[in-house]
C-alpha positions in Angstrom: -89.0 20.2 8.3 -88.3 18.7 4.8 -90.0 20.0 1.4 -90.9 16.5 -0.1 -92.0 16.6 -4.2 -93.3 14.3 -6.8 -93.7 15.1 -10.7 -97.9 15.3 -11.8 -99.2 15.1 -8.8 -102.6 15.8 -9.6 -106.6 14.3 -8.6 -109.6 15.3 -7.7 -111.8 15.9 -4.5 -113.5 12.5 -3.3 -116.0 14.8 -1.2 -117.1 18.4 -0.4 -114.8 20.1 1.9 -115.7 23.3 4.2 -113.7 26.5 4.3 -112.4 25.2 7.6 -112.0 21.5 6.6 -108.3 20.7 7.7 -108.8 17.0 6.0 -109.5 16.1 2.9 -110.1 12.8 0.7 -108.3 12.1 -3.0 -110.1 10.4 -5.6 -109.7 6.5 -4.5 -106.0 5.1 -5.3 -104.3 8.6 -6.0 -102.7 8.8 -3.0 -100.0 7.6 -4.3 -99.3 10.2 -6.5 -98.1 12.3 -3.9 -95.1 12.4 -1.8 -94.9 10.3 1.4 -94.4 12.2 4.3 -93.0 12.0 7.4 -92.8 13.6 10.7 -92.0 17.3 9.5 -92.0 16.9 6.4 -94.4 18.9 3.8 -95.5 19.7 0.4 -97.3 22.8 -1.3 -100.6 21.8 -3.1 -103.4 24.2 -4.6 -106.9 23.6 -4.5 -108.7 25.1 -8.0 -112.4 25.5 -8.9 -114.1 25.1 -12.1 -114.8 29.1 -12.1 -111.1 29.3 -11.6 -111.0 30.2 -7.8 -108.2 28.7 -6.1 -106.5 28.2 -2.6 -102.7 27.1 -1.6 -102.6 24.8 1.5 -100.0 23.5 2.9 -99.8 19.2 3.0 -98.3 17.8 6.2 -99.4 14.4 5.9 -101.0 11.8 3.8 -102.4 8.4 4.9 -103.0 6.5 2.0 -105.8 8.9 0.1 -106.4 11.5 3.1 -104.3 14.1 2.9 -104.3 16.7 6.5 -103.7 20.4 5.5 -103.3 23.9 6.7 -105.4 26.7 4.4 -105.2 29.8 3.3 -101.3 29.7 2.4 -99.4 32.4 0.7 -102.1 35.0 1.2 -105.2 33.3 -0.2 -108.4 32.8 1.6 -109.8 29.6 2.6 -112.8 28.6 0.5 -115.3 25.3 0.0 -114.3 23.3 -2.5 -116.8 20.0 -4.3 -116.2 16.7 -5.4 -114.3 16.9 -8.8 -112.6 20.1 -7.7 -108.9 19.7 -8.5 -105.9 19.3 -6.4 -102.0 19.8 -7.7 -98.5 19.9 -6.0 -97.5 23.0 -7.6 -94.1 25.1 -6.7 -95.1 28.0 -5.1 -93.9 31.4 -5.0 -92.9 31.2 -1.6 -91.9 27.7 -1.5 -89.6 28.7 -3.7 -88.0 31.7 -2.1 -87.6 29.4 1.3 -85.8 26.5 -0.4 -83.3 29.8 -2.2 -83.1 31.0 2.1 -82.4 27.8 3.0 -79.8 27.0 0.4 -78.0 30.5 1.1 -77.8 29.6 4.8 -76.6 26.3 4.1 -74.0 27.9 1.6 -73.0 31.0 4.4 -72.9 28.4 6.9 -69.9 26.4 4.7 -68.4 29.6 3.9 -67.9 30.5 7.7 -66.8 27.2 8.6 -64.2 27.2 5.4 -62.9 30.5 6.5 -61.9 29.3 10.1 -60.1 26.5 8.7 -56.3 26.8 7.6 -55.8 27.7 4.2 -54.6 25.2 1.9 -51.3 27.6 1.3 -50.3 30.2 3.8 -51.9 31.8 6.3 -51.4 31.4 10.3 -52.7 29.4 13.0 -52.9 30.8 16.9 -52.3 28.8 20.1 -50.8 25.2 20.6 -50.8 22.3 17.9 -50.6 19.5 19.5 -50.4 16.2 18.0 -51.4 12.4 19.2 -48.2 10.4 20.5 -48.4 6.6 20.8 -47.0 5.1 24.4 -45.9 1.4 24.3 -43.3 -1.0 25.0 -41.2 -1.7 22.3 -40.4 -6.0 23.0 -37.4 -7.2 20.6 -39.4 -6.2 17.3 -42.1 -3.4 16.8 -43.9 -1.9 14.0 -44.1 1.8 13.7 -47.1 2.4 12.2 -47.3 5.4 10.4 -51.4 5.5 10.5 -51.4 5.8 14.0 -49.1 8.5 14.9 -46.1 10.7 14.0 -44.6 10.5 17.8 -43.7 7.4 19.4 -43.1 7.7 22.8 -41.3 3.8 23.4 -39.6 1.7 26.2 -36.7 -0.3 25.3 -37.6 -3.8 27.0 -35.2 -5.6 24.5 -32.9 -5.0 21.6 -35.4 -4.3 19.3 -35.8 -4.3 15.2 -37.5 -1.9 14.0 -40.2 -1.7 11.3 -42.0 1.1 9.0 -45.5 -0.1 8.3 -48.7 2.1 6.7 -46.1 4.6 5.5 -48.4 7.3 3.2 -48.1 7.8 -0.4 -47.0 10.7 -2.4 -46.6 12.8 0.7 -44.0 13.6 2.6 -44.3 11.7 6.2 -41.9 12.4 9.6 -41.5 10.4 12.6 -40.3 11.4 16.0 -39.3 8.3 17.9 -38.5 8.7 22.2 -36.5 5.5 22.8 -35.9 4.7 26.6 -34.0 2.5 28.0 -35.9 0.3 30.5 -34.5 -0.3 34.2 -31.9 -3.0 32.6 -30.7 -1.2 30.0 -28.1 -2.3 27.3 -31.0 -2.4 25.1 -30.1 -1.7 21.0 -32.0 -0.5 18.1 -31.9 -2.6 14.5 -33.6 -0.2 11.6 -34.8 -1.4 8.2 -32.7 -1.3 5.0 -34.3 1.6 3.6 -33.3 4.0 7.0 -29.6 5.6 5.2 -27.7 7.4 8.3 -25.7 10.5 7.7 -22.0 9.5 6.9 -23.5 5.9 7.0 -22.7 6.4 10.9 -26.2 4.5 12.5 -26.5 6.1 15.8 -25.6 3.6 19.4 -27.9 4.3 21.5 -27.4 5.3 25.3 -27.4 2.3 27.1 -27.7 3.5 30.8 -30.9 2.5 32.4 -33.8 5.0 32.2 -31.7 6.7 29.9 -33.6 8.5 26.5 -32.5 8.9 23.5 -34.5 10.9 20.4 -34.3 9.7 16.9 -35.9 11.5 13.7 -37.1 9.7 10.5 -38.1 11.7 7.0 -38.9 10.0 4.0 -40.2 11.7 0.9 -41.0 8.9 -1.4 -43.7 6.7 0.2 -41.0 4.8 2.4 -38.9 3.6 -0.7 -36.0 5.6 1.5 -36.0 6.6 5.2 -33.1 9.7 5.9 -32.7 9.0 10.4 -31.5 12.4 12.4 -30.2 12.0 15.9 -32.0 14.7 17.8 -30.8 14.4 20.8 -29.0 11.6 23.3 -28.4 10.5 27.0 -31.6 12.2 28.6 
């Protein structure tokens, strides 16, 4: 259920109303002075006499001028009220206090949820991370798309070139690449410009058929420069 407001919101009593009235009619056309409400949704009002008396209802809905409440809110007692008598959304007390409730749940809630999470530096994580890997056929050129996935789990199908697309900025970024021969074989890898090798030696891979090979790719500045680590060969 949603507190709805509205700045001067204030008429007057079309008709008498009974202490047990649960409807009751605005002064033509002011209606739309007042929130408009829907299914659950609410707004505090209080009813005043000219003596002074007054009662605090509660507003679940308004159709045009009608307004349907619920009496005696907040401790007050339910009384008649005339034509002319005033009615005013006014904060209430208690209205109040429930929003404050509300907005501490809300805030507990986020503080909880903020807590279970991984700090930004340090802390520890239980149990298994596991992380999405991308399954494909490689064809004699294929993207590695760095928005997709930081594992690449790839069958050779022909000597292939390699590309680096969607590489992050101003982070560092690591892919894992499982390169398999296909039932052939005597497929090779071609890798972009920016991949540097250590030694300048670029790895040959296993050219057996079924045979898997694992290559590693860092770069630290947006993708300007790839460095490639052999992890591990002839699988």
């Amino acid at each position: 259920m949603a507190l709805k407001l509205s700045n001067n919101a204030i008429s007057r009593l079309a008709g008498n109303i009974s202490n047990s009235a649960t409807t009751l009619s605005l002064a033509p056309g002011d209606g739309a002075l007042f929130p408009s409400l829907q299914a659950g949704d609410w707004f505090p009002a209080t009813l005043l006499k000219n003596s002074g008396d007054f009662e605090i209802v509660r507003v679940t809905d308004r159709q045009v001028d009608i307004l349907t409440i619920e009496r005696a809110q907040e401790n007050t007692v339910a009384l008649a009220f005339g034509a002319g008598d005033r009615i005013e959304l006014r904060l209430t007390a208690a209205t109040i206090a429930g929003e404050f409730s509300r907005i501490e749940a809300l805030a507990q809630g986020a503080v909880t949820t903020a807590a279970a999470a991984l700090p930004k530096a340090g802390g520890s994580m239980a149990g298994p991370l596991n992380e999405k890997a991308v399954t494909a056929n490689s064809t004699a050129a294929y993207a590695i798309d760095c928005a997709a996935a930081n594992n690449f789990n790839l069958t050779l199908t022909a000597n292939c070139t390699f590309t680096l697309v969607n590489v992050p900025a101003n982070v560092a970024c690591g892919i894992n690449l499982r390169l398999k021969q296909d039932a052939s074989g005597s497929r090779t890898a071609s890798w972009p410009a920016s991949v540097r090798w250590a030694s300048g030696d670029v790895p040959v891979l296993t050219t057996a058929a079924g045979k898997v090979d694992y290559i590693s790719l860092l770069t630290m500045d947006g993708g300007a420069t790839w460095d490639g680590f052999v992890g591990g060969r002839n699988y």
